[in-house]
C-alpha positions in Angstrom: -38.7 369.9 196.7 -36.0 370.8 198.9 -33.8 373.6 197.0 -30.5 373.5 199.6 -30.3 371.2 201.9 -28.3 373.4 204.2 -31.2 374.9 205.7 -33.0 371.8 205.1 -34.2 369.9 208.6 -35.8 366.5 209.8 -38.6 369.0 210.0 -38.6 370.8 206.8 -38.7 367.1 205.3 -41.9 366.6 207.1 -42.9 369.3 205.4 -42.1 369.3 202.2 -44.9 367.9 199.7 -42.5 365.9 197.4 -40.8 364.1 200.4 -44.0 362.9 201.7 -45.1 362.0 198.6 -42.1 359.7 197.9 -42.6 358.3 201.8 -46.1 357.7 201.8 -47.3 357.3 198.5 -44.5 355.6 197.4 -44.6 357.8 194.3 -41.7 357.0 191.4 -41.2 360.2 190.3 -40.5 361.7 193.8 -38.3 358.1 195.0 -36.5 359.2 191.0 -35.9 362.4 192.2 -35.0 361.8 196.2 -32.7 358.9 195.7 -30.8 361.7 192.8 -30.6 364.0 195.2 -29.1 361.5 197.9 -27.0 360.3 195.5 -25.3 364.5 194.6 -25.6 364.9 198.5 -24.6 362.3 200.5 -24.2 364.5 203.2 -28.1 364.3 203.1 -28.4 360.9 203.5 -28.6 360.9 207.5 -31.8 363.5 207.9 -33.7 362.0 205.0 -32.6 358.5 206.4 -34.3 360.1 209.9 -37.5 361.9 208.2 -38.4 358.9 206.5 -38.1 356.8 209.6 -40.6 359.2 211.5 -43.4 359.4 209.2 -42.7 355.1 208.3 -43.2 355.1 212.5 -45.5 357.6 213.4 -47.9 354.6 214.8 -45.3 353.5 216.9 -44.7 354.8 221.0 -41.7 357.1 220.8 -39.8 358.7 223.7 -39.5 362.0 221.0 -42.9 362.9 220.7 -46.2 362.8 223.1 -49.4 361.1 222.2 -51.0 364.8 221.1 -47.6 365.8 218.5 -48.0 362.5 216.7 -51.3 363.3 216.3 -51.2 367.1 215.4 -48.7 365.8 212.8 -50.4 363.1 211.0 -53.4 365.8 210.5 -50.8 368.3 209.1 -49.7 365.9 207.1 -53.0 364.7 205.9 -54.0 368.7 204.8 -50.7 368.9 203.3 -51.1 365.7 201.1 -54.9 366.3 200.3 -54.6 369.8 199.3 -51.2 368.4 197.2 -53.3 366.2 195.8 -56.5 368.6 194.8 -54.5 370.3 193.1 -52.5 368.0 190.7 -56.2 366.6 190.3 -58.1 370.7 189.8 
């Protein structure tokens, strides 16, 4: 979970385990806890609002990305949830 969203990017979003979880695994606790934090930071609100729109549209032609970074991303995000998910399941 994102810690200070100062440093905090689009891209550290797209990293972070609990974001993705709340984005595409529509998990409660994670939407709980991201809609709290949005709610003590609204200063947040514009780079979540962003995050969430790349990884809702990553199937869709973009000008920001090529063909081969939308696909090295979805597989980064794929290890990322798997091995997430591994070990909440181990």
């Amino acid at each position: 979970m994102v810690k200070n969203m100062t440093t905090c990017s689009i891209a550290g979003l797209l990293a972070d385990r609990s974001f993705l979880e709340y984005v595409l695994e529509a998990d409660a606790k994670q939407a709980a806890y991201w809609k709290s934090y949005s709610d003590e930071h609204p200063h947040s609100r514009v780079v979540i609002a962003r995050a969430k729109d790349i990884l809702l549209h990553l199937d869709r032609p973009t000008p920001h990305f090529s063909d081969d970074e939308i696909e090295a991303l979805k597989r980064r995000l794929k290890v990322s949830l798997y091995a997430g998910n591994s070990r909440k399941n181990g």
